[in-house]
C-alpha positions as CSV (number, residue, x, y, z in Angstrom):
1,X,14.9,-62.1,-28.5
2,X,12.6,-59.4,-30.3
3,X,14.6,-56.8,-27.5
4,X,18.0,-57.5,-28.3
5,X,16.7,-57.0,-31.9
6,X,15.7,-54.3,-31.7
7,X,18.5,-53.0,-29.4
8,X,20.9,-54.0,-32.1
9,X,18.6,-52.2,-34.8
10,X,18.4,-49.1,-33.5
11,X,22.4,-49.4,-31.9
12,X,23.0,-50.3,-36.4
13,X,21.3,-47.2,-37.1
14,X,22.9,-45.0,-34.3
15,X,26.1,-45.9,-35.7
16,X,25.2,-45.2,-39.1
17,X,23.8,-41.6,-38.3
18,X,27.4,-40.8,-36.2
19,X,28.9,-41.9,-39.7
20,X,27.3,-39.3,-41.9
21,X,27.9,-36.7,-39.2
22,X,31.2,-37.6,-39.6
23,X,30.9,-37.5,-43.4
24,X,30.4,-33.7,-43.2
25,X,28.1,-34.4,-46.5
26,X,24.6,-34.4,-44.6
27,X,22.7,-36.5,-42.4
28,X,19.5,-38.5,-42.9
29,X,16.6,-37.1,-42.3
30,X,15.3,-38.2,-39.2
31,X,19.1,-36.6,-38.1
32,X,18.7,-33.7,-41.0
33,X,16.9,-31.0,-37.7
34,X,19.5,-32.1,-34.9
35,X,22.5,-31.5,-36.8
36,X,21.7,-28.5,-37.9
37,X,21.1,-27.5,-34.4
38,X,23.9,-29.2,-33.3
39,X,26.4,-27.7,-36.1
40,X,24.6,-23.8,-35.2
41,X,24.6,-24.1,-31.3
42,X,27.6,-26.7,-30.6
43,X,25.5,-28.6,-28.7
44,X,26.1,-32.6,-29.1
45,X,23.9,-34.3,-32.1
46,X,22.6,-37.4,-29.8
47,X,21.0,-35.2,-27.2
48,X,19.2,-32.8,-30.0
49,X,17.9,-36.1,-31.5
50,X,16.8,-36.9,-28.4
51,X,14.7,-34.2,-28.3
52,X,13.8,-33.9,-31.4
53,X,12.5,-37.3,-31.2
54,X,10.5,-36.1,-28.0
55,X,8.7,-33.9,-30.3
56,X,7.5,-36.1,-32.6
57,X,6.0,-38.4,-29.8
58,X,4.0,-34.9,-28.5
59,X,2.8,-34.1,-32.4
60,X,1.8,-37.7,-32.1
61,X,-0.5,-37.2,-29.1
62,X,-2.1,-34.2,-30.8
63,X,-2.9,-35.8,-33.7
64,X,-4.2,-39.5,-31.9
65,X,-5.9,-37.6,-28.9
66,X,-6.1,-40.8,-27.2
67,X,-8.9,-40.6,-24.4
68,X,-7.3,-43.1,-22.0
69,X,-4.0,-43.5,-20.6
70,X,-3.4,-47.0,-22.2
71,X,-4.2,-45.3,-25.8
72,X,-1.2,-42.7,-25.3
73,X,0.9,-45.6,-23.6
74,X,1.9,-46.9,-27.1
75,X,3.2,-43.3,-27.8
76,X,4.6,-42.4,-24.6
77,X,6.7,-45.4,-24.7
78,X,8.8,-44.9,-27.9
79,X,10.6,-42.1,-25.5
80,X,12.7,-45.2,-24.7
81,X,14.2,-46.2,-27.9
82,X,13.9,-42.5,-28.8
83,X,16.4,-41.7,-25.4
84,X,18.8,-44.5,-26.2
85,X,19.3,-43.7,-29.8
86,X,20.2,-40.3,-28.9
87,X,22.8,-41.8,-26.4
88,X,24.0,-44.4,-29.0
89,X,24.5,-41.6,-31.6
90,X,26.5,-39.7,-28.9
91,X,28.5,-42.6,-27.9
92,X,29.3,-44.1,-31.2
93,X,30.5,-40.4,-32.8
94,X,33.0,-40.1,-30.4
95,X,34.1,-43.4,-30.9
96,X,34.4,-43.2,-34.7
97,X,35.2,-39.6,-35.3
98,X,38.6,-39.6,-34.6
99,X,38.8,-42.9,-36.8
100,X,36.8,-41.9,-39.9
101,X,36.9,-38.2,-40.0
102,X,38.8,-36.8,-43.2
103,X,39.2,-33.7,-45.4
104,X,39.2,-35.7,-48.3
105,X,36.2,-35.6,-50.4
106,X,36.2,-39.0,-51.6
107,X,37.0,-40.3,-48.3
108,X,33.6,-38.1,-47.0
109,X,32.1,-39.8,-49.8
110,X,32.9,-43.3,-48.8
111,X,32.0,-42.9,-45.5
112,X,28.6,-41.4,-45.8
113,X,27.0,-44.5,-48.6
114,X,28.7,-46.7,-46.2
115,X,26.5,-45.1,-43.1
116,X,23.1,-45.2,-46.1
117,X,23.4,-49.3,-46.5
118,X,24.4,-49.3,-42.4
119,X,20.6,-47.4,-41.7
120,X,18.9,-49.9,-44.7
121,X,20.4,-52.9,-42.4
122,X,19.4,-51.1,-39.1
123,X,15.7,-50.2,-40.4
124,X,15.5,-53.7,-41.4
125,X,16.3,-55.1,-38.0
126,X,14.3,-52.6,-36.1
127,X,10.7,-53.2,-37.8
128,X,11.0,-57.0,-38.3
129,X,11.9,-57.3,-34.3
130,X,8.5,-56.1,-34.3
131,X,8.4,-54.2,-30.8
132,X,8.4,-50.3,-30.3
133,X,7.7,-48.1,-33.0
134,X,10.4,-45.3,-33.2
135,X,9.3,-41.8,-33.3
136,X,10.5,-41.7,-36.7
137,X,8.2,-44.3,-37.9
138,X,5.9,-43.8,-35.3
139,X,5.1,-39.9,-37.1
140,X,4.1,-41.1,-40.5
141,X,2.0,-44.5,-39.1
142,X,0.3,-41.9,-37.4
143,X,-0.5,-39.2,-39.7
144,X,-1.4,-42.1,-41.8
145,X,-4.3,-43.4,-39.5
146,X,-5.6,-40.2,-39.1
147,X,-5.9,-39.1,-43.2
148,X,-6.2,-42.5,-44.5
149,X,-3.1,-42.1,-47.1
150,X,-1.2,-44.3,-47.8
151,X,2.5,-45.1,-45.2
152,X,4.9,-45.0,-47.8
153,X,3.5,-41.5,-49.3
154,X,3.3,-40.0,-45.8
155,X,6.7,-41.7,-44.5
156,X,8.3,-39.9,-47.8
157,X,6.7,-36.5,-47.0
158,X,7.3,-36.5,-43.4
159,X,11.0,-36.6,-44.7
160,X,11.3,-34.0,-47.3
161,X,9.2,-31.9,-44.4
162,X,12.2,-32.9,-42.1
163,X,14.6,-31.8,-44.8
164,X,12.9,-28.6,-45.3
165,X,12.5,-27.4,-41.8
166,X,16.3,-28.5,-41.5
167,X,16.7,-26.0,-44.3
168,X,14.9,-23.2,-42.6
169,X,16.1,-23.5,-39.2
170,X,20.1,-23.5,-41.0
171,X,18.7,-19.9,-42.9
172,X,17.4,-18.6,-39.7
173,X,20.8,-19.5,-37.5
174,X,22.6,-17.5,-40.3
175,X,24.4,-20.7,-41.6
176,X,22.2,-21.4,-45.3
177,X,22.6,-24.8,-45.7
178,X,25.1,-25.8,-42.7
179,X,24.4,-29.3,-41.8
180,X,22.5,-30.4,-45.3
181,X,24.6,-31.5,-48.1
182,X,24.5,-33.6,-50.7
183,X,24.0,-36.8,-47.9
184,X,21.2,-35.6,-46.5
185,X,19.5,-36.2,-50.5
186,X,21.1,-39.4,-51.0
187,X,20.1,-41.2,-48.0
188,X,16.3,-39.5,-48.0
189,X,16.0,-41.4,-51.6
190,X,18.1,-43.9,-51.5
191,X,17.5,-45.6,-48.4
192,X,14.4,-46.8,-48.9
193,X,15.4,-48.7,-52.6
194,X,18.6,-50.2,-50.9
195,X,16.2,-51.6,-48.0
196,X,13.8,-53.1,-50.6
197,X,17.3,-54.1,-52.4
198,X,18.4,-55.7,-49.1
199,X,15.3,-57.4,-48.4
200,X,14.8,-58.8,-51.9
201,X,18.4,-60.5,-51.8
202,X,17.6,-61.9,-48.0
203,X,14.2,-63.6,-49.8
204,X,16.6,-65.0,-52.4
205,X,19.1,-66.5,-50.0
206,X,16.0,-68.1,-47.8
207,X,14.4,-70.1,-51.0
């Protein structure tokens, strides 16, 4: 049961990152470094995710230096859902891009807070199945450990660091700011408040 919940979590949150590609307003941050690639190179979002996502799980090993296999095995295996949510992305953008995409702003606008309460409900689904860590998550816990600050402090500047390299890499393609609009802001500060939001009104409807 915890698997198909977390299946369906990450699946929620695949679909949510295809809609703010779609948007053409930004994507969240864990995305914000993959779409910029993919908008500079033309090479699909899902698999530069992938990758991207690969990356995190090596900084991860550098950081940990685990001694023993069965220390990096906790790493190593969020290439799984790391995989698969690059897949999902792919799959679900070319399901919903010739459905949602628009010129109109307002219709952009729609679309991407729409795909920012889609990741709160996929982010919520994902930790409480309680399983594999995504790389996402699995960067900040880390770094966390290792200087003793605080996850919420770390999560937050491990996604304006995202953000920023995002930034860079868009400068040093030649596109400045290609890939990172207004979205990408909204759903680096917003979704965390609609997940506490969501969470709070879930507790309500339990008592």
């Amino acid at each position: 049961m915890k698997i198909v919940k977390f299946v369906f979590g990450i699946t929620t949150m695949a679909i949510a990152v295809a809609m703010s590609k779609i948007s053409l307003l930004g994507t969240s941050p864990i995305a914000a470094v993959p779409n910029v690639v993919s908008e500079s190179m033309g090479s699909s979002i899902g698999l530069n995710t992938a990758l991207f996502l690969a990356l995190l799980v090596v900084i991860q090993l550098v950081l940990a230096r685990p001694k023993k296999m069965s220390e990096a095995i906790p790493y190593l295996i969020q290439l799984i859902p790391g995989t698969l949510f690059g897949l999902f992305i792919n799959f679900f953008y070319g399901l919903l891009a010739p459905i949602l995409s628009s010129k109109s702003y307002p219709v952009q606008l729609i679309v991407l807070i729409i795909s920012v309460f889609i990741l709160a409900i996929g982010v919520i689904v994902e930790v409480n199945a309680d399983t594999i860590v995504m790389p996402g998550e699995g960067l900040p816990k880390t770094i966390a450990q290792v200087t003793n600050k605080p996850f919420s402090s770390v999560k937050l500047a491990c996604d304006i660091g995202m953000v920023v390299t995002a930034l860079l890499l868009s400068f040093l393609f030649g596109n400045p700011f290609l890939g990172i609009r207004e979205g990408t802001i909204i759903a680096m500060f917003f979704t965390g408040p609609i997940i506490s939001l969501l969470q709070q009104l879930a507790f309500r409807r339990k008592k």
